[in-house]
C-alpha positions in Angstrom: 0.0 0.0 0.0 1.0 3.5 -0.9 2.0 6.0 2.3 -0.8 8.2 0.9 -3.3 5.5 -0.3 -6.8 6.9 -0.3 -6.0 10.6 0.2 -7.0 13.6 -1.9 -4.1 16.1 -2.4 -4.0 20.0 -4.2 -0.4 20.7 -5.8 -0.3 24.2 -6.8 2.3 25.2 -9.6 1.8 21.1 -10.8 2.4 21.8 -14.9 6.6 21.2 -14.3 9.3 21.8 -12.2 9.1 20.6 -8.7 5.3 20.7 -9.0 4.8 18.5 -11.7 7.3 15.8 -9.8 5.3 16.3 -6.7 2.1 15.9 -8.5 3.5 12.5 -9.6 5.0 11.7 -6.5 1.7 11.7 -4.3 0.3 9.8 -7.3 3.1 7.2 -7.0 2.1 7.0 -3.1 -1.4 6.5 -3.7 -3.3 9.9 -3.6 -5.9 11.2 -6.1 -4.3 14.5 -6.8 -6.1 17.8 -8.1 -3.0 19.7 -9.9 -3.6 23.2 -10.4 -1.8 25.9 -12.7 -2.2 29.1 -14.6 -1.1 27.2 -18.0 -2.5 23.5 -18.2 -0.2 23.1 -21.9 -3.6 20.4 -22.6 -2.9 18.1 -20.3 -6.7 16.9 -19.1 -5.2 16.0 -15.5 -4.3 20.0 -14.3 -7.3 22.2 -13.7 -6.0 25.8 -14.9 -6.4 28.3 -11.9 -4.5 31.5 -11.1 -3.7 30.7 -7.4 -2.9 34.5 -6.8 -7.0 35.2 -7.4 -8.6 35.2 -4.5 -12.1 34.3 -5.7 -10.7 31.5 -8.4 -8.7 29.6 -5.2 -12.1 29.9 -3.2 -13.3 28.3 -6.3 -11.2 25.3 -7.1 -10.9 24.3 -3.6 -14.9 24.2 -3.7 -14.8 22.3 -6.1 -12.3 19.9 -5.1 -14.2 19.0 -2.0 -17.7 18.8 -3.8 -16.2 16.0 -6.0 -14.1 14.2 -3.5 -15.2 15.2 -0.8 -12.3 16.3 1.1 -8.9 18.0 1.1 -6.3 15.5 3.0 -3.0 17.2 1.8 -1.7 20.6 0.5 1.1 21.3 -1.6 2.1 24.8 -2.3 4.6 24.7 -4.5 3.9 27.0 -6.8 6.4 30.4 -7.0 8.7 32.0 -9.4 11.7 34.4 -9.1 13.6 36.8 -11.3 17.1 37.9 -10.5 18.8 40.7 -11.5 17.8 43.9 -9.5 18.4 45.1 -6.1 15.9 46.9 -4.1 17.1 50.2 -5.7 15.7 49.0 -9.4 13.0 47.2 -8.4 9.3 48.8 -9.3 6.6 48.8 -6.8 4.6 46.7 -9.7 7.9 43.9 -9.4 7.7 43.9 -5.8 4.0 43.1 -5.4 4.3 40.8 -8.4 7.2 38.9 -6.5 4.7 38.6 -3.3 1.8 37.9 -4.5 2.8 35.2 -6.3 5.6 33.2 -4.0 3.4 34.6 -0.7 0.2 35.7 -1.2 -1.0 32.3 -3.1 0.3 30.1 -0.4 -2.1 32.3 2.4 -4.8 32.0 -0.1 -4.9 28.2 -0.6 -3.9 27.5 2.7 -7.4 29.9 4.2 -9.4 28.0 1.5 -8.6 24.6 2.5 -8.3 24.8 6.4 -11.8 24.8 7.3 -12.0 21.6 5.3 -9.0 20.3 6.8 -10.3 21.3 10.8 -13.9 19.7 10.1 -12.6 16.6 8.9 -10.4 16.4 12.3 -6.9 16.7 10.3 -4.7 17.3 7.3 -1.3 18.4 5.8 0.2 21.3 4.4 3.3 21.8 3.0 4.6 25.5 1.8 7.4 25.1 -0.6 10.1 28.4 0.5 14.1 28.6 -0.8 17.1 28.4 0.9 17.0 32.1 -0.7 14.1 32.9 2.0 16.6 31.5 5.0 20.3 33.0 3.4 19.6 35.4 1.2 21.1 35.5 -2.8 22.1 38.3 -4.6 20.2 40.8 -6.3 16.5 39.4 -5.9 14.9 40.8 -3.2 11.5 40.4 -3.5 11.6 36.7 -4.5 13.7 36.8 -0.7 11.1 38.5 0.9 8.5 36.4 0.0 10.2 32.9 0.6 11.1 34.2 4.7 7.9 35.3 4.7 6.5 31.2 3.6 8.9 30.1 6.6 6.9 31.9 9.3 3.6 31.7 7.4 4.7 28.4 8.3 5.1 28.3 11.9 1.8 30.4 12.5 -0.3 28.3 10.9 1.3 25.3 12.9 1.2 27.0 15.9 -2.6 28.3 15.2 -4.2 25.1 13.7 -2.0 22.2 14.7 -4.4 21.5 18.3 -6.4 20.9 15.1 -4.9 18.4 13.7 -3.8 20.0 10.5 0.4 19.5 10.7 2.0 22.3 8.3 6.0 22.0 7.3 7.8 24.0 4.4 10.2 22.6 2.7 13.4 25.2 1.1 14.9 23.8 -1.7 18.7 24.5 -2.9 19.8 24.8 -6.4 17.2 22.4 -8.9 17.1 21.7 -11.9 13.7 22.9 -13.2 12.5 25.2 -16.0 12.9 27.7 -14.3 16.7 27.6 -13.0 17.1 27.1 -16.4 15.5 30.3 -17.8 17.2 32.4 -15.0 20.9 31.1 -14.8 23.3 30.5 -17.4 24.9 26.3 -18.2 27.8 27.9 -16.6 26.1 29.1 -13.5 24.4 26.2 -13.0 27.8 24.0 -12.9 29.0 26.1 -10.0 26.0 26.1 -7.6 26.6 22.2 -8.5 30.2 22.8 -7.1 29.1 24.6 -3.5 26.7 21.6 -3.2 28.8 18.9 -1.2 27.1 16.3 -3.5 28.8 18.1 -6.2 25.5 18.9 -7.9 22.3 20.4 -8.2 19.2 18.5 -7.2 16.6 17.5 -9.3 12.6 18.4 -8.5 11.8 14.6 -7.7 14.0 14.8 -4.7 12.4 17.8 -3.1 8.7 16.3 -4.2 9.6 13.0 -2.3 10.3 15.5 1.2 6.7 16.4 0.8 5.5 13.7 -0.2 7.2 12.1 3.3 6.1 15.6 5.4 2.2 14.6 3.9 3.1 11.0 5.6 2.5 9.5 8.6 6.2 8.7 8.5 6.6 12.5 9.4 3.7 12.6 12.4 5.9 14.2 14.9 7.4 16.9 12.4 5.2 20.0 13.2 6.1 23.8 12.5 9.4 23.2 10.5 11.3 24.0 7.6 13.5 21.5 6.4 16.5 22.3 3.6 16.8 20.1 0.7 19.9 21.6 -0.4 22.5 18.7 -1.0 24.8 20.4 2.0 24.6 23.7 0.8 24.3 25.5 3.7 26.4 23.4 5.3 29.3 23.9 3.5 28.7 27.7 3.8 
C-alpha cells in the first residue's frame, strides 16, 4: 500500500518543475491528486487556476471538496523568481508581483482549505520556501522576501491550527534543476551552484517532491512547524 493510499491532495504550480514531480510523487504514493496551474499546456489532469485570485482559489478548492469530498494534503509549491535587480531597481509593480505570487498564493490556498481540513479532524500542508528565504542571494529581493515570509507563514499556521490536527512543514529547496533555473541562470552558472553543493551537484525536482511527499506521511507525524533544507549540504558547507 502507498504512504498516501486513499488521500486527496492540491499541488499548486503542478504543470513542471518541482510541481509537476510532486504531482507524480503523491500519485506514486497512492493519492488522487487535483494539480492546479495558470497554464495546463492540454494536459486533461491539471485544472488551470491563477492561485494568486482570491475568488478562483475559493473556487477550485470548492470544487475539489464537492467532488471528493475532502482535502487531506496541500502542496504549495507554486512560485517563481527573477534575479537581477536590487531593491534600488526594483518597481513597486515587481515587488507586489514577486509577493503575490511566492506569498500571497500560499495564504490564499492555505485559508481555503483549512476549514476543510479542521472539520474533517486533520490534514497536511506543505509551503514550498528557498534556501533564498533562510540566506539570502544576490540581487532578488523580493523573491527573498516572500520565501522568509513562507517560513513563518509556516510556523503560524502550525502553531494556530496544529491543536487541530492539521500538521504544516515547508520545505526550502537548494539549487534544482527545473525550467525555471534554467531560464534564470546560465549552463555555466548552473555547474557552479553544483560545485558549493557537497554532493557536487544540483538536485533535481523529484528529490524535493519526495520530502513532501514524506512531510504529507505518517512517517513525518511528529514533524510540526518546520522548515527543512533540501539543499545537497549547501548551507552546510557555507
Amino acid at each position: 500500500m502507498g504512504a498516501l493510499d486513499g488521500r486527496v491532495a492540491i499541488v499548486t504550480g503542478a504543470a513542471d518543475g518541482i510541481g509537476r514531480a510532486t504531482a507524480d510523487a503523491f500519485v506514486a504514493a497512492g493519492a488522487t491528486v487535483v494539480g492546479l496551474d495558470v497554464q495546463t499546456s492540454g494536459r486533461p489532469e491539471l485544472v488551470a487556476v491563477d492561485v494568486t485570485d482570491e475568488a478562483a482559489v475559493t473556487e477550485v478548492v470548492a470544487r475539489v471538496v464537492a467532488e471528493h469530498g475532502r482535502v487531506d494534503a496541500l502542496a504549495n509549491v507554486v512560485g517563481g523568481s527573477k534575479p537581477g535587480k536590487t531593491v534600488l531597481d526594483l518597481t513597486l509593480d515587481e515587488w507586489n508581483r514577486m509577493l503575490l505570487l511566492n506569498l500571497t498564493s500560499t495564504f490564499l490556498l492555505c485559508r481555503a482549505v483549512l476549514p476543510h481540513m479542521q472539520e474533517a479532524g486533520g490534514g497536511t500542508i506543505v509551503n514550498v520556501s528557498s534556501g533564498a528565504g533562510i540566506r539570502g542571494m544576490h540581487a532578488n529581493p523580493g523573491y527573498i522576501a516572500a520565501k522568509g515570509g513562507v517560513v513563518s507563514l509556516t510556523r503560524a499556521l502550525a502553531i494556530d491550527h496544529g491543536p487541530r490536527g492539521v500538521r504544516v512543514n515547508a520545505v526550502a529547496p537548494g539549487p534544482i534543476r527545473t525550467p525555471l533555473m534554467e531560464r534564470n541562470r546560465t549552463p555555466e552558472e548552473i555547474a557552479g551552484m553544483g560545485r558549493v553543493s557537497l554532493t557536487g551537484r544540483i538536485g533535481e525536482p523529484r528529490e524535493i517532491a519526495d520530502v513532501i511527499v514524506w512531510l504529507s506521511s505518517e512517517a513525518s507525524s511528529y514533524v510540526m512547524g518546520q522548515t527543512i533544507e533540501v539543499d545537497g549540504g549547501v548551507a552546510a558547507a557555507i
